[in-house]
C-alpha positions in Angstrom: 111.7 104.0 89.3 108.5 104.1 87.7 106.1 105.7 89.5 102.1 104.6 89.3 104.0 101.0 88.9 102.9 98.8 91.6 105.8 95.7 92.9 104.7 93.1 94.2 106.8 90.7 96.5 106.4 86.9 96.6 108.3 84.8 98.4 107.2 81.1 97.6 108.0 77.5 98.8 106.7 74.3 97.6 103.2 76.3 96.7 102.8 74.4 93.3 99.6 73.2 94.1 98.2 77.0 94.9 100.5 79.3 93.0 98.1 79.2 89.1 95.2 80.5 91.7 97.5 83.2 92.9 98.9 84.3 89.3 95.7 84.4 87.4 94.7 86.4 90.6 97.5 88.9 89.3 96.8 88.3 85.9 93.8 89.4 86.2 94.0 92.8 88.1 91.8 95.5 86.7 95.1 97.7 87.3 97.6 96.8 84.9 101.2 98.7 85.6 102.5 95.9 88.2 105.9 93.8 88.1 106.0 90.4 90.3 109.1 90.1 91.7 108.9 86.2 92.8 111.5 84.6 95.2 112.1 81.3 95.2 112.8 80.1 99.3 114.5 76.9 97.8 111.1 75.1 96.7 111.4 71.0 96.4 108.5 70.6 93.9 107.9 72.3 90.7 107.0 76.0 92.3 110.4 77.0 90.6 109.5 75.6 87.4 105.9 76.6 87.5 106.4 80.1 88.1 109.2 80.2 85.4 106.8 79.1 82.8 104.2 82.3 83.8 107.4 84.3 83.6 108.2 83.3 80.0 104.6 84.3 79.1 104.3 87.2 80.6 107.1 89.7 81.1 106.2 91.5 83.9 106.4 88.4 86.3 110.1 87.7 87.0 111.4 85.0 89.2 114.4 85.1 91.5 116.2 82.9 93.7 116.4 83.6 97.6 119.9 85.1 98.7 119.0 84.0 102.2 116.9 81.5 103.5 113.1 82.0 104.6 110.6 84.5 104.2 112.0 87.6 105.4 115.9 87.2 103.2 113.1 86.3 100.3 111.1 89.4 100.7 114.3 91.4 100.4 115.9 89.9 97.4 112.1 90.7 95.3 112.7 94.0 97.1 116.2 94.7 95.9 115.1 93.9 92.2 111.8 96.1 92.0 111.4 99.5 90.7 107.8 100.2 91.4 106.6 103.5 93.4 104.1 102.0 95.2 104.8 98.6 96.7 102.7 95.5 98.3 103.3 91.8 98.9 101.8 88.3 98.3 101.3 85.3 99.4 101.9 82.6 97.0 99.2 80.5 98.5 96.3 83.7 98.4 94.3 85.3 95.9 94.2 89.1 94.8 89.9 90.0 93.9 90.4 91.5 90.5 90.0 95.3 91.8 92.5 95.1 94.5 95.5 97.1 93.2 93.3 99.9 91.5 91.6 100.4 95.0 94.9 100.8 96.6 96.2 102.4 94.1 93.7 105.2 93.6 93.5 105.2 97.5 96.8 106.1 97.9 96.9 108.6 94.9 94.0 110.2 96.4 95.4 110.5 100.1 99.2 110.9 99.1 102.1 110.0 101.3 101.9 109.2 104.5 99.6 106.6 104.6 99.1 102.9 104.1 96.4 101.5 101.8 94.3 98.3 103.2 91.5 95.9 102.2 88.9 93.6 103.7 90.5 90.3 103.5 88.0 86.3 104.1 89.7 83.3 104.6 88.6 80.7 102.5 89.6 76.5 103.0 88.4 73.2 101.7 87.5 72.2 105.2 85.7 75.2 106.4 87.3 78.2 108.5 87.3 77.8 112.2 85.6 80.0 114.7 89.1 81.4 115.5 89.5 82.3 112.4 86.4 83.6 111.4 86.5 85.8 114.7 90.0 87.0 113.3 88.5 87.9 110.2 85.4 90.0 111.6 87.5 91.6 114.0 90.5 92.6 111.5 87.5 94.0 109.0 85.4 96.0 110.9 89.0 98.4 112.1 90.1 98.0 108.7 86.8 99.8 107.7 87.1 102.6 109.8 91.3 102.8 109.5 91.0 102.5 113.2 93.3 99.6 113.0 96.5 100.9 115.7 93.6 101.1 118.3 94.3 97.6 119.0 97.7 97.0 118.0 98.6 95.3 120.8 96.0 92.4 120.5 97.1 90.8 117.0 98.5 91.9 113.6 96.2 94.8 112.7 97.2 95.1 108.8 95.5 93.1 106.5 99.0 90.6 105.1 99.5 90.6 102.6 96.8 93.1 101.8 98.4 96.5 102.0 100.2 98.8 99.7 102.0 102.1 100.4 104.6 104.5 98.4 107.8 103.7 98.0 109.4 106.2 99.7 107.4 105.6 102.9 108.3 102.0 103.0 111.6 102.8 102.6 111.2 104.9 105.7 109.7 102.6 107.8 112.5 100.1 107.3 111.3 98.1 104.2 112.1 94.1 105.1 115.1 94.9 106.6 114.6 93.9 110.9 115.0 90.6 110.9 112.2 90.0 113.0 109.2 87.5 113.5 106.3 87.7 112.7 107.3 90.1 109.8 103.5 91.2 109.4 103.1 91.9 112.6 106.6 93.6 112.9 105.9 96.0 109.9 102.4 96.8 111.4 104.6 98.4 114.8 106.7 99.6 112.1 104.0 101.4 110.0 102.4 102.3 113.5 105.8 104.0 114.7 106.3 105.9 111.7 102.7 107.9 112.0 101.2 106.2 108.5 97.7 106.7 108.9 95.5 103.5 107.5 93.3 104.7 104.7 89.3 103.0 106.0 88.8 100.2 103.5 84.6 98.4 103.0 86.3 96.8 99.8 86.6 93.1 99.9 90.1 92.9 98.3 91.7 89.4 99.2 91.5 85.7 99.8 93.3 84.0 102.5 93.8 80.2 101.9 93.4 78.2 105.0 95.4 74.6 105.2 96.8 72.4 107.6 101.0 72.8 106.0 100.2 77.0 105.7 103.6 78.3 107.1 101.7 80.6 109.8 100.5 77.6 111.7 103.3 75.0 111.3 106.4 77.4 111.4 108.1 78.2 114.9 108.4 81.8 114.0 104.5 82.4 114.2 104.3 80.7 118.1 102.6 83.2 120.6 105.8 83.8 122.0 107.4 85.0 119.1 103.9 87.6 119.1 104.5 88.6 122.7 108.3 89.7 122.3 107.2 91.9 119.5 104.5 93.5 121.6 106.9 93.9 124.2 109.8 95.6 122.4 107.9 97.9 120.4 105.7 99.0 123.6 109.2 100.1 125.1 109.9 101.3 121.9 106.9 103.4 121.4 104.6 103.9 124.1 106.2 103.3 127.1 106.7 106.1 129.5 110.3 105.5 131.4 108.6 107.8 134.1 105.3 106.2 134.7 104.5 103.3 137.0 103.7 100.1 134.9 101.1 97.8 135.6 100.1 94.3 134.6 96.7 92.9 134.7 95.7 89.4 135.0 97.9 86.5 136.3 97.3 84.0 133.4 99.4 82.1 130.8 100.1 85.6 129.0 100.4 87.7 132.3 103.1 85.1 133.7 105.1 85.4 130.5 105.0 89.2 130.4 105.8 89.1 134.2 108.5 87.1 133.8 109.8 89.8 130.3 109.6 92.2 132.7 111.6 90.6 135.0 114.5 89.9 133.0 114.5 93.3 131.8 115.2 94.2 135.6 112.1 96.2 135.2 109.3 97.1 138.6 105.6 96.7 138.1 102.6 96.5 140.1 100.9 93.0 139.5 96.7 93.9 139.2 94.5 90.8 139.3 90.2 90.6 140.1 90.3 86.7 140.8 89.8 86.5 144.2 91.3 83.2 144.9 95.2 84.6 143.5 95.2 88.4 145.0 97.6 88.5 148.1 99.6 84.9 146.4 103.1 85.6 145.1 104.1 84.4 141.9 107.8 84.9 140.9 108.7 86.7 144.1 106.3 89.5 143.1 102.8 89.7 145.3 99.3 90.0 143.0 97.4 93.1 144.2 93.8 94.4 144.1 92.9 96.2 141.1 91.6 99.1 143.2 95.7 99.5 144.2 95.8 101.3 140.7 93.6 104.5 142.2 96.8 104.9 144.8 99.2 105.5 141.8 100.5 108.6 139.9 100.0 108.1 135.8 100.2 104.7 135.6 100.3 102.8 132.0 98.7 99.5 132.5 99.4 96.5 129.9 95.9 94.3 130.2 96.5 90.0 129.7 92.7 89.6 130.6 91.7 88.0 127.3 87.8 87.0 128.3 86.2 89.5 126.3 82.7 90.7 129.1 85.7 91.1 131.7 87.6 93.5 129.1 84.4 95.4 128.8 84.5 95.8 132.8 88.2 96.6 132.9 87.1 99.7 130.0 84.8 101.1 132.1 86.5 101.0 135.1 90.0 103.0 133.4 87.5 105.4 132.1 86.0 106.2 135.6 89.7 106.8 136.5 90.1 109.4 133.3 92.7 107.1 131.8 92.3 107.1 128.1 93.5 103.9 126.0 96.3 103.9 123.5 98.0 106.5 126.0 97.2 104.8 129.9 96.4 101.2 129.0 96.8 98.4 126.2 95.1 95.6 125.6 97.7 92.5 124.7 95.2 90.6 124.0 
């Protein structure tokens, strides 16, 4: 293993027409001790050959073929061939800013083990970025600029993919690419979380997500909001959930239904919270929606909050502070 070397994961598929943005991205790194370790997730147009040609150019690029199928079996075969101490991925569809690894780099040096280096991240399209997007964007930056970013785990993938970068030896101890779960971001963010890596604050502008109808986060099945909500689920269990606390669920729409219904099938009781006046004292799945004022009757509760309409989350803050209940440890915004 050589240690100030950086690996770099790439999984790719049919990416031909993005991947030259991407390498000369790499190419071009202020930092120069890297290796890509490219994986080829059976491509049907020249990606293959395309990265093969950079590879013959430049020796640190090397190119692989998937031992599995689909992103996560590609991100462990790079993984098995690198021998870099520090270690980050790529999207084959994204661009690095020049400074990128020497920021993470000489954040982690700086900060040592134990932590996980970050960057500001803007998507960029053709087409222009939608106000989804752009809120996304805004919203990932500003914790990313504080390394508050576990505050609001529960919400949406709160590391920067693929724009983060930690020592070897602490990805190996978080699990490295081996769960094979979806969304892998978002599952290495709980994993990162769980294992007590602290986020180094980040104000650099250190990548480019590319925005376009065929990106594999919006057309694949793996990156539905149902696949987000199971991972939320298991690793609150996992993680934050006290067995000997009453559990509450706030709000009664699409999301509160489908974490009722989780809850349900994991044979688990809750208290069903709702503030719309027209659905408190109705039964939904057998299970009766109560006043939220029914939570100042109950010992410790932890409260996981659906209510997604951002002025009534500000309400529902207020009124779990006036009750002393502190968030991250009493209640959790899932979305």
């Amino acid at each position: 293993m050589q240690q100030n070397k950086v690996s770099i994961i790439i999984p790719f598929k049919d990416t031909a027409h993005f991947l030259p943005d991407c390498l000369d991205s790499i190419l071009a790194q202020t930092y120069e001790n890297w290796e890509v370790l490219a994986v080829n997730d059976h491509s049907s147009d020249l990606s293959f050959h395309l990265l093969s040609t950079y590879a013959q150019t430049d020796s640190r690029i090397k190119v692989f073929q998937n031992e599995g199928n689909g992103i996560i079996p590609a991100l462990r075969t790079g993984y098995a061939k690198s021998s870099g101490g520090f270690v980050t991925r790529m999207d084959s569809d994204d661009i690095m800013k020049p400074n990128r690894l020497r920021v993470m780099v000489e954040s982690l040096l700086n900060k040592g083990r134990v932590h996980v280096a970050v960057g500001q991240v803007r998507y960029f399209s053709d087409r222009g970025i939608s106000n989804g997007y752009d809120r996304y964007e805004k919203w990932l930056n500003q914790l990313t600029a504080t390394g508050k970013n576990y505050s609001e785990i529960y919400k949406e993938c709160v590391i920067p993919s693929p724009c983060w970068m930690l020592h070897r030896t602490d990805f190996d101890l978080c699990g490295a690419f081996n769960p094979n779960r979806y969304p892998e971001d978002y599952d290495l963010a709980f994993r990162f979380y769980g294992q007590g890596l602290k986020v180094i604050p980040c104000t650099h502008e250190l990548h480019l997500w590319r925005d376009y109808d065929t990106r594999t986060s919006r057309t694949h099945e793996h990156y539905a909001q149902n696949y987000f909500l199971d991972i939320k689920l298991h690793y609150f269990f996992q993680l934050d959930h006290g067995m000997d606390r009453p559990l509450i669920v706030w709000g009664a729409g699409f999301k509160g239904k489908a974490i009722a219904r989780g809850l349900q099938k994991k044979g688990l009781d809750f208290t069903w919270l709702c503030d719309n006046p027209k659905k408190i004292g109705k039964r939904i799945y057998g299970k009766e929606l109560v006043h939220f004022s029914a939570l100042k009757e109950l010992d410790r509760p932890q409260s996981i909050v659906t209510v997604a309409n951002e002025e009534a989350q500000q309400e529902i803050r207020i009124y779990f502070q006036s009750l002393g209940l502190k968030p991250m440890m009493d209640y959790f915004f899932f979305c």
